[in-house]
N, C-alpha and C positions, 0 to 999 in steps of 0.2 A: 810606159805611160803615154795615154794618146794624147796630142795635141793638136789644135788645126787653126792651119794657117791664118791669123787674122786679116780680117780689111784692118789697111792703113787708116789710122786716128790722132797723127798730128803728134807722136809723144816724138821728142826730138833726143838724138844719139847724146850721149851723154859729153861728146868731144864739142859739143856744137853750141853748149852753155855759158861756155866765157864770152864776154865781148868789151868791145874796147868804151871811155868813155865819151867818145865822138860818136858813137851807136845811140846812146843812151839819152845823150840830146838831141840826135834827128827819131827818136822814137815815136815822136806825136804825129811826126809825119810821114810815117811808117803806118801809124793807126788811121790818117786822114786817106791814104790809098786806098788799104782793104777797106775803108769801111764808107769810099766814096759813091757822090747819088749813082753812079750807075753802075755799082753791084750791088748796092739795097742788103736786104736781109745775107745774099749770100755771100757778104763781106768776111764773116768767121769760117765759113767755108773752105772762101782763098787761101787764108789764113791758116788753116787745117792743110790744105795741100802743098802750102808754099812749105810746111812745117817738116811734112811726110817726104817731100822729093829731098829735104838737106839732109834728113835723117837714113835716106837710102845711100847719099851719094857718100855719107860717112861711114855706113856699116857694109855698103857693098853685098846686099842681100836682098831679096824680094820674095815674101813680103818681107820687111822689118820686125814684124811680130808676132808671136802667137799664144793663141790663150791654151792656158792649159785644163783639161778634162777631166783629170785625175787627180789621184793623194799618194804616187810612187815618188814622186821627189819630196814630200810633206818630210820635215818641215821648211826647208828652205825656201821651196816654192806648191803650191799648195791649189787645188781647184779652184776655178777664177782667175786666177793671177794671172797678168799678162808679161809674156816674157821679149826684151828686146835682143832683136839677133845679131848677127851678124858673121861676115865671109869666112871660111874655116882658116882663110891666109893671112887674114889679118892679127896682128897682136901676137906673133910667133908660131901661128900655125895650130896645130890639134898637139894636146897636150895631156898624156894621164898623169890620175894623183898620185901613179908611184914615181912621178920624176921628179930630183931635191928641188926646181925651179917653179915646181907648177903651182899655177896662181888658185888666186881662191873666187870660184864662180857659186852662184845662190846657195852658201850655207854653208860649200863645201870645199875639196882641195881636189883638182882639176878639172879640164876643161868639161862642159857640159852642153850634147851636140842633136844636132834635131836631125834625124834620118829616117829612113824608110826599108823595113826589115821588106827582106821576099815570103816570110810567115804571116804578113799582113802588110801587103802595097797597098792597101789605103788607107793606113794606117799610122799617119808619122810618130816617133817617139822623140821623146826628150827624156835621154839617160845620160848618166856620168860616165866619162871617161875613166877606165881602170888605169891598164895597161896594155901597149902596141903589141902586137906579137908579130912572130914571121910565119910564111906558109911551112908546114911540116912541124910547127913546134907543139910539143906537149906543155903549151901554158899554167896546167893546170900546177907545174910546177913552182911556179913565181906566183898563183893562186893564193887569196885567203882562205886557209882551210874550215873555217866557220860558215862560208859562201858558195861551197861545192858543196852537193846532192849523191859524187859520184867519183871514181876517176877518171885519168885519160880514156881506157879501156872502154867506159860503158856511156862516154857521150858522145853524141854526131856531130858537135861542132869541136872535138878535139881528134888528133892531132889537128891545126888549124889549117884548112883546106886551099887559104889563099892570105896574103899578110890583108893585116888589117886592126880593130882596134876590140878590145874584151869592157864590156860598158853592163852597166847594172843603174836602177833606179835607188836612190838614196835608202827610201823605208822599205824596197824589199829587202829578204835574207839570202837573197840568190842573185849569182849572175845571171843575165840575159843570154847567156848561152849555156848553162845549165839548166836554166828555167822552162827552154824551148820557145821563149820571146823571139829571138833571131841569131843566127849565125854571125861568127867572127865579122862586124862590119867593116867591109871594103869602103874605102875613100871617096869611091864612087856613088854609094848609098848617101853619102853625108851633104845634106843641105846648105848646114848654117851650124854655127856655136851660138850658147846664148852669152849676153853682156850682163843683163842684169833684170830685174820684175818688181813690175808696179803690181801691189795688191789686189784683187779683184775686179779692176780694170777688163778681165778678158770675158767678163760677162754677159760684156754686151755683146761680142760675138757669137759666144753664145746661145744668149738669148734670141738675137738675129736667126740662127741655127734652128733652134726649135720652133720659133715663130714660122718659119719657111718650110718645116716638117710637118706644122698643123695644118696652115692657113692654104700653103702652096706657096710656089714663090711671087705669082700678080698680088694678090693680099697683103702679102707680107712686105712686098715691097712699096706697094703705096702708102702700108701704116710708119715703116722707116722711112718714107721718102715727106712723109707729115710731119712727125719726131724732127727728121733733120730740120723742115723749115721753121718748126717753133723756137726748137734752140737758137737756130739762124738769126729768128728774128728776134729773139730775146738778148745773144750776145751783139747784135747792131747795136739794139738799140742800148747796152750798156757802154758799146766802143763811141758811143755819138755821145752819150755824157761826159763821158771820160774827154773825148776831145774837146766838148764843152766848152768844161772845165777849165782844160788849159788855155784855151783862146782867152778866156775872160781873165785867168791870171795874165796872161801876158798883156792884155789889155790894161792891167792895174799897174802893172811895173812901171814904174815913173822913167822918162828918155832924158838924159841930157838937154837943156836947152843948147841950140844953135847959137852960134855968135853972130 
C-alpha cells in the first residue's frame, strides 16, 4: 500500500491531549500571543507549527504523518486518511499480531509499520505486521495457510535471507512476500509505526501532490501559499473574536470593592 510522507498540519500526538487546569485558565493568553498585532493573519500558522514540533517531540518521527493512497489496509484505514506515526522504539518496539501481547493498531491486531521495500524505494508502504522471523527460516511454516500462493521451495523471500519481519496489507489475500510487494523487512527498511488516522485528512496532501503534478511546483505553490493565507486570515480573525469575547467578560465580572 503506497503512502507519502505528509507535510506537517498541526494534528497533535495523542499523549499531548491532557492538560492540567492551570492551562486552561492561561488559555486566553495563549490565544492573545499567536494571535498578537505582530503576527497578523499568520497567527494560526504559529499555532499550526507550535502544534507540529509537540507532536514530533512526542512521537519521535519525521514526518509525523502520512496520508494514505490506497485501499490495502481498507477498512481500518482507507484512501485519504491520514495516519499519525511514530518511532518503531517507542510503545514496546515492532510488534506482530501473532504475539499473545500485541496491541490493536487501525482496525487490527499488531503493530502496523511504514517502510520502504528495495522492489520499489520510492515507494513507502504502510502494511501490518505478521510475524518476526530469523535469517535461514522457513516461515512459511508458522504462515496462514490461506495467505500463501506457494511453499518454501518456490518463493524468493523464503527461506528468509536475513532476520526481519513477514507483513501483509489488511484486504489483500497474500503476504507481501508471496505477493512479490517486498522481501522479509529488515529493521533497517522500517521508518515509523503508525498510532492512529484521522479520516480523509490526508487529502490535502494529496491534493498538494497532484496540484504540483499539473501546475508544476511555482503554480502550485503560490495557489497553497494563497489557501494558506486565507485560512490564516480567516482563523485570526476568529482567534480575535474569541479573545474579544473574553476581555469583555472579564470586564463584566464585578471586583470586590476595596476597603
Amino acid at each position: 500500500m503506497g503512502v507519502i510522507p505528509s507535510r506537517p498540519i498541526g494534528f497533535p500526538h495523542p499523549d499531548t491531549l491532557s492538560c492540567h487546569a492551570d492551562t486552561l485558565k492561561s488559555a486566553p493568553y495563549a490565544v492573545l500571543l499567536v494571535n498578537g498585532p505582530h503576527l497578523g493573519p499568520f497567527g494560526p500558522l504559529v499555532a499550526v507549527a507550535l502544534l507540529v514540533s509537540v507532536a514530533v517531540a512526542a512521537a519521535g518521527a519525521w514526518p509525523p504523518f502520512v496520508a494514505i493512497e490506497s485501499d490495502s489496509m481498507a477498512p481500518g484505514v482507507e484512501r485519504g486518511d491520514l495516519v499519525v506515526v511514530a518511532a518503531t522504539d517507542r510503545w514496546g518496539g515492532v510488534v506482530g499480531s501473532d504475539e499473545a501481547d500485541a496491541p490493536t493498531r487501525l482496525g487490527g491486531t499488531g503493530d502496523v509499520i511504514v517502510f520502504t521495500s528495495p522492489t520499489e524505494p520510492n515507494r513507502p508502504i504502510l502494511h501490518r505486521v505478521a510475524f518476526e522471523v530469523a535469517a535461514g527460516e522457513d516461515w512459511t511454516a508458522r504462515a496462514d495457510p490461506t495467505m500463501l500462493d506457494a511453499d518454501c521451495a518456490e518463493l524468493r523471500s523464503c527461506p528468509a535471507v536475513h532476520d526481519g519481519y513477514v507483513t501483509y496489507g489488511d484486504a489483500n489475500g497474500a503476504y507481501d512476500q508471496t505477493a512479490g510487494i517486498s522481501p522479509v523487512v529488515r529493521d533497517e527498511w522500517i521508518h515509523a509505526k503508525a498510532v492512529v488516522s484521522v479520516p480523509l485528512v490526508g487529502y490535502v496532501r494529496i491534493g498538494a501532490d497532484r496540484a504540483v503534478a499539473r501546475f508544476g511546483a511555482g503554480l502550485a505553490g503560490i495557489g497553497i501559499a494563497g489557501l494558506l493565507a486565507v485560512v490564516g486570515g480567516l482563523g485570526s480573525m476568529l482567534l480575535g473574536r474569541v479573545r474579544a469575547g473574553w476581555v469583555n467578560r472579564r470586564k463584566d465580572v464585578p471586583r470586590p470593592e476595596e476597603e
